[in-house]
DRENVOMAR-942695 format. One record per residue (C-alpha): x, y, z; residue number from 1; residue in three letters. Coordinates in nm, 4 decimals. Layout:
<r><x>X</x><y>Y</y><z>Z</z><nr>NUM</nr><rest>ALA</rest></r>
...
This chain:
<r><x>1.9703</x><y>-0.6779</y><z>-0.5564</z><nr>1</nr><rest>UNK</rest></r>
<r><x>1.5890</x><y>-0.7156</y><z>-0.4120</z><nr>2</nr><rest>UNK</rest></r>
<r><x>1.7325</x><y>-0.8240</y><z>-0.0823</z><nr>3</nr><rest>UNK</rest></r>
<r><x>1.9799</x><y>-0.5110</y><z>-0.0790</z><nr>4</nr><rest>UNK</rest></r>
<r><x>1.6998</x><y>-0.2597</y><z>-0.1546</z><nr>5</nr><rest>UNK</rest></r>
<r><x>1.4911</x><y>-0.4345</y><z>0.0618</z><nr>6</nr><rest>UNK</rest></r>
<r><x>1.6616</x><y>-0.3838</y><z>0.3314</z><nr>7</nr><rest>UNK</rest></r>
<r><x>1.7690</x><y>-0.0098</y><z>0.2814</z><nr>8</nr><rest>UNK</rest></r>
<r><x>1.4109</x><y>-0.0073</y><z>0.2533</z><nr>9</nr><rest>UNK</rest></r>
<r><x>1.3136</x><y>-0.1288</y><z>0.6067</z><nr>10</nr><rest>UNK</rest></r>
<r><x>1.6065</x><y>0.1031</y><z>0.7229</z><nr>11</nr><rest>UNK</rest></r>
<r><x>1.4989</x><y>0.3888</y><z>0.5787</z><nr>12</nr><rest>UNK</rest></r>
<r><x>1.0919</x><y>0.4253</y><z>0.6597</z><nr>13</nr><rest>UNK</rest></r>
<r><x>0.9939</x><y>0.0725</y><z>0.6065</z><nr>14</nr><rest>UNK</rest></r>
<r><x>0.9868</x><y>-0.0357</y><z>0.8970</z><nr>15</nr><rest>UNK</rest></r>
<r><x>0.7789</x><y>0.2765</y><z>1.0846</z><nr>16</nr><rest>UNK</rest></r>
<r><x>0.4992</x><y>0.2666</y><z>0.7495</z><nr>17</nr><rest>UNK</rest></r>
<r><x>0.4533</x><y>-0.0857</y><z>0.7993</z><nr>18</nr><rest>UNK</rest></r>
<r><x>0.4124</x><y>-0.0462</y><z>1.2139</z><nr>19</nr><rest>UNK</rest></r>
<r><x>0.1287</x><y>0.2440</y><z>1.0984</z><nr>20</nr><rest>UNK</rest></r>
<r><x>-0.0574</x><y>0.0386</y><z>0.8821</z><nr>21</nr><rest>UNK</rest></r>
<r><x>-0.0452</x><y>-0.2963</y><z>1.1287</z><nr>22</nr><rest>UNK</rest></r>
<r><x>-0.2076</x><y>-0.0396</y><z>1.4383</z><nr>23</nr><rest>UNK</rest></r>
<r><x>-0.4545</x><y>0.1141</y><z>1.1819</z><nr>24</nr><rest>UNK</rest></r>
<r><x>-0.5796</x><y>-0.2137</y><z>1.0303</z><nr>25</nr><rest>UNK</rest></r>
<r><x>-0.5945</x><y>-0.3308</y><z>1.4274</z><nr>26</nr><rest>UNK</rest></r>
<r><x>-0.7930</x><y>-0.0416</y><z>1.5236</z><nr>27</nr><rest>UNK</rest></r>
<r><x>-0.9997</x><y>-0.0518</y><z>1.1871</z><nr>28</nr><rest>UNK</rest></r>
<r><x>-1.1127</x><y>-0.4439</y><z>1.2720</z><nr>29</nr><rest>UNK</rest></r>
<r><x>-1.2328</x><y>-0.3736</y><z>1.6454</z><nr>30</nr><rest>UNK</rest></r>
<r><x>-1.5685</x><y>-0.2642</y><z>1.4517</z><nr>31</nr><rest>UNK</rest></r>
<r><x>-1.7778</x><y>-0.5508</y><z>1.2091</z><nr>32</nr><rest>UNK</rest></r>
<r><x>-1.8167</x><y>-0.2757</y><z>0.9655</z><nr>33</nr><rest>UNK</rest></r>
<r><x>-1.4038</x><y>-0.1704</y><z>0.9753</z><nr>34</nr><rest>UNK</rest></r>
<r><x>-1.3018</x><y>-0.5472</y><z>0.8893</z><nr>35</nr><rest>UNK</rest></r>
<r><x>-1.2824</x><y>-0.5323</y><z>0.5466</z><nr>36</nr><rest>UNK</rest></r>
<r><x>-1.1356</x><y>-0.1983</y><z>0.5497</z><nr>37</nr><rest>UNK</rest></r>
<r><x>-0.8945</x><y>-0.3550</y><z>0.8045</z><nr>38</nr><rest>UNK</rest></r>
<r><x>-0.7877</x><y>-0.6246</y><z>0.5791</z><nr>39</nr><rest>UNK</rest></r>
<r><x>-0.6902</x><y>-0.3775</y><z>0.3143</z><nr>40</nr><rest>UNK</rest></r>
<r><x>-0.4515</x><y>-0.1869</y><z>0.5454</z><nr>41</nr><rest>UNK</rest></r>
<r><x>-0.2929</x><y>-0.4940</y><z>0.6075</z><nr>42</nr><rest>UNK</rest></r>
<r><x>-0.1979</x><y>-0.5986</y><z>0.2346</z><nr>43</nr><rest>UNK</rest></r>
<r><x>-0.0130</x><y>-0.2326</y><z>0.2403</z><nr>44</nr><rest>UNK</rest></r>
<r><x>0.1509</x><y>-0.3244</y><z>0.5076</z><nr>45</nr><rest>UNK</rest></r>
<r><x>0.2572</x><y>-0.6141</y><z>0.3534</z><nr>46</nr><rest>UNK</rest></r>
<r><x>0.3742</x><y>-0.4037</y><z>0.0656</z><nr>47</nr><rest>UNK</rest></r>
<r><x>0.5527</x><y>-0.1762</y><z>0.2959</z><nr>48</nr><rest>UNK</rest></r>
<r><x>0.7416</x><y>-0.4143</y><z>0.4935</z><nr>49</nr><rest>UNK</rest></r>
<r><x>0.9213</x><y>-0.5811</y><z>0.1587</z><nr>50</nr><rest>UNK</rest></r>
<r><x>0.8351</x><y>-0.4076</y><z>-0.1534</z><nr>51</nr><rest>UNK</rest></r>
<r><x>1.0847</x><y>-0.4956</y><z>-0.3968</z><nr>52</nr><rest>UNK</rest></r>
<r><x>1.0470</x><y>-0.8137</y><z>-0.5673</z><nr>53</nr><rest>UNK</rest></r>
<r><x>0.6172</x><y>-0.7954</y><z>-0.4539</z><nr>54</nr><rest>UNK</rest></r>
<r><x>0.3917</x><y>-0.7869</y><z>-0.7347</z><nr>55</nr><rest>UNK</rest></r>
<r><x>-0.0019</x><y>-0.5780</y><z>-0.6991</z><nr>56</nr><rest>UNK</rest></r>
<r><x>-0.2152</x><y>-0.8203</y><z>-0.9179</z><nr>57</nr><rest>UNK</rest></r>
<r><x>-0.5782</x><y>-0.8087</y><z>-0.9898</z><nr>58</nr><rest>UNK</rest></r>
<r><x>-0.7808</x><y>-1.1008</y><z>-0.8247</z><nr>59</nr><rest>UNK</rest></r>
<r><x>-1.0594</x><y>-1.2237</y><z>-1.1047</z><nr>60</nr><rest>UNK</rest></r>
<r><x>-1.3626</x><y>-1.0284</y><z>-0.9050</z><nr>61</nr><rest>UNK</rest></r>
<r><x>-1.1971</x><y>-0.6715</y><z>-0.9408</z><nr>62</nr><rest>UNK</rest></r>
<r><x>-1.4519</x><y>-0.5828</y><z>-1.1734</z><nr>63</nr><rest>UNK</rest></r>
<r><x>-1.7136</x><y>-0.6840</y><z>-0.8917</z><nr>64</nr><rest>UNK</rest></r>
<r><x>-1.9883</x><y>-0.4302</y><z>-0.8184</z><nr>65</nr><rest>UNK</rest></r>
<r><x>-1.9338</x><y>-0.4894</y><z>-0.4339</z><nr>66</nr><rest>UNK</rest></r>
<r><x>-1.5530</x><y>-0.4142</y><z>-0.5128</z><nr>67</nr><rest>UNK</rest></r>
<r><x>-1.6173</x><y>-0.1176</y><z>-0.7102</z><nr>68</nr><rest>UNK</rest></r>
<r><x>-1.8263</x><y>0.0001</y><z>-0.4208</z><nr>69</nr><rest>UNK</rest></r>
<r><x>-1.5647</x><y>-0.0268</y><z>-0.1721</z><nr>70</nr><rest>UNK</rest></r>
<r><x>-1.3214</x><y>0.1239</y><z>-0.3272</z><nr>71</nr><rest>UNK</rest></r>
<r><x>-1.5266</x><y>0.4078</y><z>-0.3584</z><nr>72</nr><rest>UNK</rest></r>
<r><x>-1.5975</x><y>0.3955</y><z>0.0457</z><nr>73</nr><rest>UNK</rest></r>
<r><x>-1.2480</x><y>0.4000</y><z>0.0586</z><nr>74</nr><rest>UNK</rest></r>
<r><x>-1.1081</x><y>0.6670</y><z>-0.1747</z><nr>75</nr><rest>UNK</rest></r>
<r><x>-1.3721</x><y>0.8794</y><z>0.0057</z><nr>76</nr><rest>UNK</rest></r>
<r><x>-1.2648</x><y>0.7754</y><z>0.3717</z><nr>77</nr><rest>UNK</rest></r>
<r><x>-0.8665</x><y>0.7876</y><z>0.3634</z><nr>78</nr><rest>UNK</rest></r>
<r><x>-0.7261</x><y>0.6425</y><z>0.0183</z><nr>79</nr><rest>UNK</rest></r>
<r><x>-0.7036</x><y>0.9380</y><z>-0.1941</z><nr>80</nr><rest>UNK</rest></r>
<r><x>-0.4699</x><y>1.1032</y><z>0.1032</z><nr>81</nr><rest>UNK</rest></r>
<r><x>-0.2849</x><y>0.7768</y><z>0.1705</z><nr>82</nr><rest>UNK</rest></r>
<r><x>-0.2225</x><y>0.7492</y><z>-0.1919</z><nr>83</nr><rest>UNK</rest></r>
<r><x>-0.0999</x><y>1.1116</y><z>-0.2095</z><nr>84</nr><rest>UNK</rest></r>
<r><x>0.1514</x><y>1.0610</y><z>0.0111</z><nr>85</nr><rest>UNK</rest></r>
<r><x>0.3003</x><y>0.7621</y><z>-0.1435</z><nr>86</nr><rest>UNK</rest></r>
<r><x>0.2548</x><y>0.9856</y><z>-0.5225</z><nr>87</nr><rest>UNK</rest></r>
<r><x>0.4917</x><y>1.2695</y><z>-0.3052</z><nr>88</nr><rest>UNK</rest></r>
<r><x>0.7397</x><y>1.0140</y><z>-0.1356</z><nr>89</nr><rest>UNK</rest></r>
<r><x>0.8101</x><y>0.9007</y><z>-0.5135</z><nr>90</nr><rest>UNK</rest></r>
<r><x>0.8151</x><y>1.2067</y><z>-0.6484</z><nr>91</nr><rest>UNK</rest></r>
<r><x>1.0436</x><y>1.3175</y><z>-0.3802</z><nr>92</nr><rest>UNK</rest></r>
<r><x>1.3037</x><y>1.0505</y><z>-0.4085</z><nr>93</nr><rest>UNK</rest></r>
<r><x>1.2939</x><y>1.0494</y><z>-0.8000</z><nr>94</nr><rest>UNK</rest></r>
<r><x>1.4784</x><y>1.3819</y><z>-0.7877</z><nr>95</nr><rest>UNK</rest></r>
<r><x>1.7899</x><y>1.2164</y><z>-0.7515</z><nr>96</nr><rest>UNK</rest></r>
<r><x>1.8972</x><y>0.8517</y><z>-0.9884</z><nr>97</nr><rest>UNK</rest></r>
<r><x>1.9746</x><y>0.6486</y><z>-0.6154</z><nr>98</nr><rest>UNK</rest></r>
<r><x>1.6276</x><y>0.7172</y><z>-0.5170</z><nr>99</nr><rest>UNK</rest></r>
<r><x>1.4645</x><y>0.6225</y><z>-0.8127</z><nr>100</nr><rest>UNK</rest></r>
<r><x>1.3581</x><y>0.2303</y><z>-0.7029</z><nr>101</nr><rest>UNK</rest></r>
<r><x>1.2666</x><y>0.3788</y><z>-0.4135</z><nr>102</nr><rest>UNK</rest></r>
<r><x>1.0132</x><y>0.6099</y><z>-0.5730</z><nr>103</nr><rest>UNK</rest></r>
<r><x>0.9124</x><y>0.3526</y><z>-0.7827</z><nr>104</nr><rest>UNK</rest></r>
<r><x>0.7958</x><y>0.1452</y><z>-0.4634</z><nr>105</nr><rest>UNK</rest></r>
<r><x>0.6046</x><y>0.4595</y><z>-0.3451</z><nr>106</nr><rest>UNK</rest></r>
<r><x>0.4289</x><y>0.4991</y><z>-0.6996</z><nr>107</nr><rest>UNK</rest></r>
<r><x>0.3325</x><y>0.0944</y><z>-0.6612</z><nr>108</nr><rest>UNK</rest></r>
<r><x>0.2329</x><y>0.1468</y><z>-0.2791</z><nr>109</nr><rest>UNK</rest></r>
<r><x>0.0007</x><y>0.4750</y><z>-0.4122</z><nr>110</nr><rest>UNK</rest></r>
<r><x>-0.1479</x><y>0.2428</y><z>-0.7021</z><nr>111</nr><rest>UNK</rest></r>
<r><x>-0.2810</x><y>-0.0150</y><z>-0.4498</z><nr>112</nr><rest>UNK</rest></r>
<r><x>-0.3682</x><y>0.2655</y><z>-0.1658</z><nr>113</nr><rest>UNK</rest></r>
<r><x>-0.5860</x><y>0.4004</y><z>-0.4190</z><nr>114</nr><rest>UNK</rest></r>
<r><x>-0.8078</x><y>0.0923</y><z>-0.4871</z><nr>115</nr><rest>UNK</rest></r>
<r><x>-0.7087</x><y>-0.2039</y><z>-0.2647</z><nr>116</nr><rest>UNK</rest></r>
<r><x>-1.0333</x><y>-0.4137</y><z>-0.3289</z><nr>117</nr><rest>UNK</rest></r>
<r><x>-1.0150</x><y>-0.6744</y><z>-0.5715</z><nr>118</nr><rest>UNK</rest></r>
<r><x>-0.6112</x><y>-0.6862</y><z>-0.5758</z><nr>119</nr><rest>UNK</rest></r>
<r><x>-0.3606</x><y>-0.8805</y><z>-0.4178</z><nr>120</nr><rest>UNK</rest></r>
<r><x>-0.0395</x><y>-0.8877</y><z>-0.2818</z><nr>121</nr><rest>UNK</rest></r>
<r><x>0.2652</x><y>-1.1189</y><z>-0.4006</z><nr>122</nr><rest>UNK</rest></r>
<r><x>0.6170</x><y>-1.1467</y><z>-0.3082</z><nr>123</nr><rest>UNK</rest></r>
């Protein structure tokens, strides 16, 4: 059933958000400063490209202060919109009962888009 939605998934979107967050975690690593930044974009684009069946987990130094910090830089530079979107993708396809594991991907993608640093990524 993972492997179904999966690939309605990629069909449907996953594909293009995954392509998005590849360039902008490419052009976010031409800078020193960017890298880490860079690295986050790519665990969403992990998340994008096969979401069903991937688990978010905290790492053991989320409660870091240099994590903490982060994910302040990056609420403050682009997370809060990025997770918006993914918050109004879910709510969007929860209207109907098909799009409702679909929506529940979004709410998981908008979870980690909010505060990437210190979590990890596992299909």
């Amino acid at each position: 059933m993972k492997l179904l939605g999966n690939i309605i998934w990629l069909l449907f979107g996953g594909i293009i958000t995954c392509v998005e967050y590849l360039v902008a975690s490419v052009l976010l690593m031409i800078t020193i400063i960017g890298i880490p930044f860079g690295i986050q974009t790519l665990k969403l684009s992990i998340l994008a490209l096969w979401p069903f069946g991937s688990q978010v987990t905290d790492e053991g130094n989320s409660g870091g202060c240099l994590s903490v910090l982060m994910n302040v830089i990056w609420i403050f530079v682009g997370g809060f919109w990025i997770c918006l979107t993914h918050l109004g993708f879910g709510l969007l396809l929860c209207i109907t009962i098909i799009g409702i594991p679909f929506g529940r991907q979004h709410f998981k993608m908008a979870a980690l888009a909010l505060a990437p640093f210190g979590k990890s990524v596992h299909n």
